[in-house]
C-alpha positions in Angstrom: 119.5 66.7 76.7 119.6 63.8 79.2 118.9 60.3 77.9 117.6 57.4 80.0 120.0 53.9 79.6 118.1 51.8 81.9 115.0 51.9 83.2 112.8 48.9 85.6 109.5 49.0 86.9 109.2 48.5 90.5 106.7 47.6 93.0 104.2 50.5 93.9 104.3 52.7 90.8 108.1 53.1 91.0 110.9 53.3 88.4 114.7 52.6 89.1 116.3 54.4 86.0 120.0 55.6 84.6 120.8 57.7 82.7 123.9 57.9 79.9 125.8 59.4 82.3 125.6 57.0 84.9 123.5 59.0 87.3 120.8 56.6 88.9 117.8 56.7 91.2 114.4 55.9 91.8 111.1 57.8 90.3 108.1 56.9 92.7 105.3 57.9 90.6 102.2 56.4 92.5 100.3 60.2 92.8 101.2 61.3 89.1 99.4 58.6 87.3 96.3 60.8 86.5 94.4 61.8 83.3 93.6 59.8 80.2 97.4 58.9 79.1 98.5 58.1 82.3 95.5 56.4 84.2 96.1 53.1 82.6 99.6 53.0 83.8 97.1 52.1 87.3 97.2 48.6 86.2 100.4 47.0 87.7 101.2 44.8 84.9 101.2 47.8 82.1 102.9 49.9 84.6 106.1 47.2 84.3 105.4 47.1 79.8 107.7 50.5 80.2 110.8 51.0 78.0 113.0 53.6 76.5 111.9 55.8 73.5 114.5 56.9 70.7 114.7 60.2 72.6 115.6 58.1 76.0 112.1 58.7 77.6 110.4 56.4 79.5 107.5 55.5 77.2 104.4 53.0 77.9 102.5 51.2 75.0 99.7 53.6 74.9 101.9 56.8 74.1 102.3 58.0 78.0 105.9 59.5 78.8 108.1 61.3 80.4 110.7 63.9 80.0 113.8 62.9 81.1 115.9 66.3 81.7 112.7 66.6 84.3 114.1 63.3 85.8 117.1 63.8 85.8 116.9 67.3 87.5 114.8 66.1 90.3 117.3 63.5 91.1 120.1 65.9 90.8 117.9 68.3 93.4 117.5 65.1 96.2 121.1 64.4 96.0 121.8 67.6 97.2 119.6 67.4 99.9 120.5 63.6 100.4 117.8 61.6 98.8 118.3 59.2 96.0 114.2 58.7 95.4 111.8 61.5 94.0 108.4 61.2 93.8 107.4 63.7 91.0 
């Protein structure tokens, strides 16, 4: 399992994360945030409260996270073809 080391909010629902292997990237994640746990992540300023679980998962204050092996395989898949962001 994959662990998140790092991980910054940025501007327009994005996240700049690495993992414990060194592997880096951005998340864009401005269509995802739907439903009741991750609506509230809408508001700009609890979008940037994010940090890293004990399982090294981004995690927000109200419970909202997500898998990191998912994150790091869709970075994985856009180096191959070139990319270094994903949007989920």
């Amino acid at each position: 399992m994959r662990k998140l080391s790092k991980v910054t909010a940025r501007p327009d629902y994005q996240l700049e994360v690495v993992f414990d292997d060194g592997l880096s990237g951005v998340i864009a994640l401005k269509d995802r945030l739907f439903g009741p746990m991750f609506e509230p992540l809408r508001d700009p300023t609890f979008f940037e409260r994010v940090e890293i679980d004990a399982f090294g998962a981004p995690l927000w204050p109200n419970g909202a996270d997500l898998d990191p092996d998912a994150l790091y395989k869709s970075l994985t898949a856009d180096r191959t073809r070139g990319s270094v962001e994903r949007v989920l």
